[in-house]
KOLTORTI-741901 format. One record per atom (N, C-alpha, C): x negated, y negated, z. Coordinates in steps of 0.2 Angstrom, whole numbers, plus 5000, padded with zeros to 4 digits. Last residue first. Layout:
XYZ ...
***
This chain:
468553034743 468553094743 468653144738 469052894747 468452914741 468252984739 469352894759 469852874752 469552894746 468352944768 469052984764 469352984759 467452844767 467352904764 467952944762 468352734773 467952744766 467952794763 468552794784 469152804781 469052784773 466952804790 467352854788 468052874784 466952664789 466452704786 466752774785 467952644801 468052614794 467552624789 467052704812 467952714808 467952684802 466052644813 466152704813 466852714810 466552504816 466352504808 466052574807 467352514828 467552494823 467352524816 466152554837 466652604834 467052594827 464552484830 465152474834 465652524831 463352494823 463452474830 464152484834 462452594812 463352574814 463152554820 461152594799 461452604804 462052554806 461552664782 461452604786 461652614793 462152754773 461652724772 461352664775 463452784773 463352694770 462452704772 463152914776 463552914771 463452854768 462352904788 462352924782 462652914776 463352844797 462852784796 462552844789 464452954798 464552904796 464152854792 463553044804 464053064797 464053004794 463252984818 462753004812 462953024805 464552954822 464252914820 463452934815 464853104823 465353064818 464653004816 463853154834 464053194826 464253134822 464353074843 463653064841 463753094833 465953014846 465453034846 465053034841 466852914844 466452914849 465952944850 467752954832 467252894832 466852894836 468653034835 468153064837 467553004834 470053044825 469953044833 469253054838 469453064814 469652994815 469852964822 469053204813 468453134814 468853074814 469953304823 470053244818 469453204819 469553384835 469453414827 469553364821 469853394846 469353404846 469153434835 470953274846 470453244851 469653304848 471853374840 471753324837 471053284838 472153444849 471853494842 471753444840 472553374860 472053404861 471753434854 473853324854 473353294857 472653314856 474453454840 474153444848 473853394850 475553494828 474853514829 474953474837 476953584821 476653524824 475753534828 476153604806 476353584811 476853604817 476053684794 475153684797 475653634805 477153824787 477253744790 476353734792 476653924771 476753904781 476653834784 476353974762 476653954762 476953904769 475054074766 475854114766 476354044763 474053994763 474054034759 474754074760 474353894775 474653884770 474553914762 473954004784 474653954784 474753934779 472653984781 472854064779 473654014781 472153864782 472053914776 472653964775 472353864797 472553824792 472653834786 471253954800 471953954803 472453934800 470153874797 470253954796 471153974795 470153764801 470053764794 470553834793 469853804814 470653774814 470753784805 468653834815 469253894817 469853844815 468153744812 467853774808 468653844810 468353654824 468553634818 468453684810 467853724834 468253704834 468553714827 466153714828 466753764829 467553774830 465453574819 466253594825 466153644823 464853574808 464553624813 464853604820 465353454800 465253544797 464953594803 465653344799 465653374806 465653444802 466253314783 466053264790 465653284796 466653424780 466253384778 465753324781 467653464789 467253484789 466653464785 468653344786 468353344792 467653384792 469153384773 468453324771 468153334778 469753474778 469253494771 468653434771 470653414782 470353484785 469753504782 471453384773 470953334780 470653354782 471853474768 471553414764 471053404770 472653554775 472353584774 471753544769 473853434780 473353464784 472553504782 474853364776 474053334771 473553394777 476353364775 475853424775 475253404771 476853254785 476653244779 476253294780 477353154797 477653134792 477553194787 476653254811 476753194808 477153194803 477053284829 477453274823 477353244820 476153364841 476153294835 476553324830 476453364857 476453424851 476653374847 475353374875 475953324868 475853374859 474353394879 474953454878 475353444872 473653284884 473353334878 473953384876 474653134883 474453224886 474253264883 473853004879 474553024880 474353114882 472752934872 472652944880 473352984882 472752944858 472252984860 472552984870 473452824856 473752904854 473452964861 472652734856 473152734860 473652794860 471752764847 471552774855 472052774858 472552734836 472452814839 472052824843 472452584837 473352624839 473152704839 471252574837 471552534841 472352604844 471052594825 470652634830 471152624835 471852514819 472052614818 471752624822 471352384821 471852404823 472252464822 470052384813 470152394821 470652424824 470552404800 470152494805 470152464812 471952344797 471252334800 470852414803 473552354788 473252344795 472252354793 473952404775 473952344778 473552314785 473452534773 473752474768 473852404768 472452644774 472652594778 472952524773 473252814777 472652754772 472752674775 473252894792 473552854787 472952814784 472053044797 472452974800 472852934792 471753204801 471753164799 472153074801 472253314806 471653334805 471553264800 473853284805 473453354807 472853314805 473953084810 474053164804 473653214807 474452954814 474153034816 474453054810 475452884804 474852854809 474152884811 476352914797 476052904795 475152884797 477452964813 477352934803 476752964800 477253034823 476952994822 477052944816 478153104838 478353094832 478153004829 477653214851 477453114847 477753144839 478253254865 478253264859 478053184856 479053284878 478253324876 478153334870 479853204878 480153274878 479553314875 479053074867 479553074873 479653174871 478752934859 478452984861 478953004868 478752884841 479052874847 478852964850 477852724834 477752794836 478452824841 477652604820 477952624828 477952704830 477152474808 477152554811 477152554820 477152354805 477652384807 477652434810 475952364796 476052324801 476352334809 475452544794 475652474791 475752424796 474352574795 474452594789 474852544788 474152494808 473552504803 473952534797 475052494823 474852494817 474152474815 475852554832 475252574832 475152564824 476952534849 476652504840 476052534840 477952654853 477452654855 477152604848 479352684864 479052644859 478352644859 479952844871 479652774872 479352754866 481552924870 480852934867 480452854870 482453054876 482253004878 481352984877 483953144874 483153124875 483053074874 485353184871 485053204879 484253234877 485853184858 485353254861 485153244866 486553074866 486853134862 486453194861 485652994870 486053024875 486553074871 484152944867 484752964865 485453034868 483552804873 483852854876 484552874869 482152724870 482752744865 482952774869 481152574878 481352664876 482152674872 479552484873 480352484874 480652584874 478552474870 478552484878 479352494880 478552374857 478052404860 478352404869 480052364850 479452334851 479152384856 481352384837 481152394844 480352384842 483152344833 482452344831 481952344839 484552444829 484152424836 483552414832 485152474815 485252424822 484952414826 484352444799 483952444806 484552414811 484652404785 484852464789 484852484797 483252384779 484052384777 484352414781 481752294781 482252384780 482852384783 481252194782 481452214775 481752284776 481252144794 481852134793 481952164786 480752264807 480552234800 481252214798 480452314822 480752234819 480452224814 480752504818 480352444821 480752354817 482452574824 481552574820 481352534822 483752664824 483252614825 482752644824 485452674820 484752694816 484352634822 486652764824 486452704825 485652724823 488252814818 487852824821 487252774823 489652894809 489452834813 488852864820 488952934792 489052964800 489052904802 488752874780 489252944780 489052944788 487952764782 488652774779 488852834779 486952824783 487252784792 487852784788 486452894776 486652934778 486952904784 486252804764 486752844763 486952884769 485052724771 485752704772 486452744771 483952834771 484352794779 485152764778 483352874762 484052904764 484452874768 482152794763 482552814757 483052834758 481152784772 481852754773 482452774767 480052874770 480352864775 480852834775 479952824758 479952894758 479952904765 479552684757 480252704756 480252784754 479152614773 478652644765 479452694766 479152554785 479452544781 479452574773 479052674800 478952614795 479452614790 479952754806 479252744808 479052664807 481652774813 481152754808 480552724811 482952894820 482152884818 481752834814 484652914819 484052904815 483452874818 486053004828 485452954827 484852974820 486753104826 487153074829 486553004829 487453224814 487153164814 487253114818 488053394819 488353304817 487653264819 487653554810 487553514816 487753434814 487653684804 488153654807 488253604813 486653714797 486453734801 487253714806 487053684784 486953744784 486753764793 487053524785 487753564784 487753664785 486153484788 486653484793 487253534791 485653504776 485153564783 485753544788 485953434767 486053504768 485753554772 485853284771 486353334773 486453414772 484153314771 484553294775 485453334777 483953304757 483853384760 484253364767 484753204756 484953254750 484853294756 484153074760 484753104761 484853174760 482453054760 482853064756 483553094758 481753014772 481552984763 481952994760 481952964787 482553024782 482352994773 481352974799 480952954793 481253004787 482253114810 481653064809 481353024801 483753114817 483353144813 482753084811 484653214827 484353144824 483853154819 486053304830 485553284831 485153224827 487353434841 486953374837 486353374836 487753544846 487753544840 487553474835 487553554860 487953494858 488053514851 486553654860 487153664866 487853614863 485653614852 486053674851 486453664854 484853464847 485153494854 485853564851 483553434837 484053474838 484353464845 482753334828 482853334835 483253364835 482053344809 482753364814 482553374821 480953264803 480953294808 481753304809 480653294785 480953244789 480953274796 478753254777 479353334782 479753264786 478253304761 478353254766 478853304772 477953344750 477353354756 477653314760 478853294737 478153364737 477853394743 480153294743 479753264739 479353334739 480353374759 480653324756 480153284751 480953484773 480553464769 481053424762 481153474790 481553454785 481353454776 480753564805 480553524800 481053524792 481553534821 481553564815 480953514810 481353554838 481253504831 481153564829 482553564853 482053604847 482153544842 482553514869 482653494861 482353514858 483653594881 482953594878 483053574871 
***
């Protein structure tokens, strides 16, 4: 069975550890930084047998080279040729078998934050970057609100059971403008609750759920009457199309 660890890293960022106990291996996800890296290997007494890369924003790759240099081991990511470091470059529908932790993740492209952005989904798990967030979605730096709609519809149809691993403790933020948005979710009103009090202990907010996500993110929830109403208020104008319900709302958040 593969237990993830969370790695923390910078102020908010979390690197994912794919563990295999039985082997004492593991991989690691969006390694920003080396440092916390080998000192979780080293406390926990585990060999570096793969690396994970989402994109290319350098709080995700930061570490990568230090750390293919100290381990023989093989990093893949997505076909950017600007990230130093990438042996297997990988496209849409492609699978990773890593036979060292014995799993097995499928390529998923899902760009909007950035071009290159990739998802990898597999062992009843999405490890997203940037992409999905707890109670929220990435800024959009490169990509098109169509194409974030796009790649978190394509999120959204995977199993509601699926346990999202994002990048980044933004939960108790997103949470905050969701409810601004959607102030008379129940759902999202219990999750506030829940979230709160985690991160008043200090307490991871992850990994969250398909399904936590489907009833509680207004960036997963364009489809509905609530968001669209949020939305045309905010621009003061009516929305015909999902598209420009989402991209009304990623306005509103950047502005937040």
């Amino acid at each position: 069975m593969l237990a993830v660890a969370p790695i923390k890293a910078f102020t908010d960022n979390y690197i994912w550890a794919l563990i295999n106990n039985r082997a004492k291996t593991c991989a690691v996800v969006d390694p920003g930084d080396a440092y916390p890296v080998i000192e979780f290997l080293e406390q926990e007494q585990l060999t570096l047998s793969a690396i994970l890369i989402t994109h290319h924003h350098r709080d995700h790759t930061g570490g990568l080279l230090k750390l293919r240099n100290l381990f023989n081991l093989k990093v893949y990511g997505p076909a950017n040729h600007s990230i130093k470091g990438i042996d297997v470059a990988l496209v849409d529908g492609e699978s990773v078998n890593l036979d060292s932790i014995d799993a097995k993740f499928k390529v998923m492209e899902v760009p909007g934050h950035t071009l290159d952005h990739i998802a990898f989904f597999g062992e009843g798990s999405l490890f997203c970057g940037d992409t999905l967030f707890a109670g929220g979605c990435g800024r959009l730096f490169e990509g098109t609100p169509q194409q974030m709609l796009n790649s978190l519809q394509k999120l959204a149809q995977l199993p509601e059971n699926t346990k999202v691993y994002c990048a980044h403790e933004y939960t108790l933020a997103n949470l905050t403008f969701a409810k601004t948005v959607e102030p008379d979710n129940q759902a999202l009103i219990d999750r506030y609750e829940s979230v709160e009090d985690l991160r008043h202990k200090d307490q991871i907010t992850l990994p969250s759920t398909i399904q936590l996500e489907i009833t509680t993110n207004p960036f997963m929830r364009t489809n509905k009457p609530t968001i669209k109403q949020a939305a045309e208020t905010f621009l003061s104008t009516p929305l015909s199309t999902e598209s420009d319900i989402f991209a009304a709302i990623r306005k509103w958040k950047d502005n937040f």
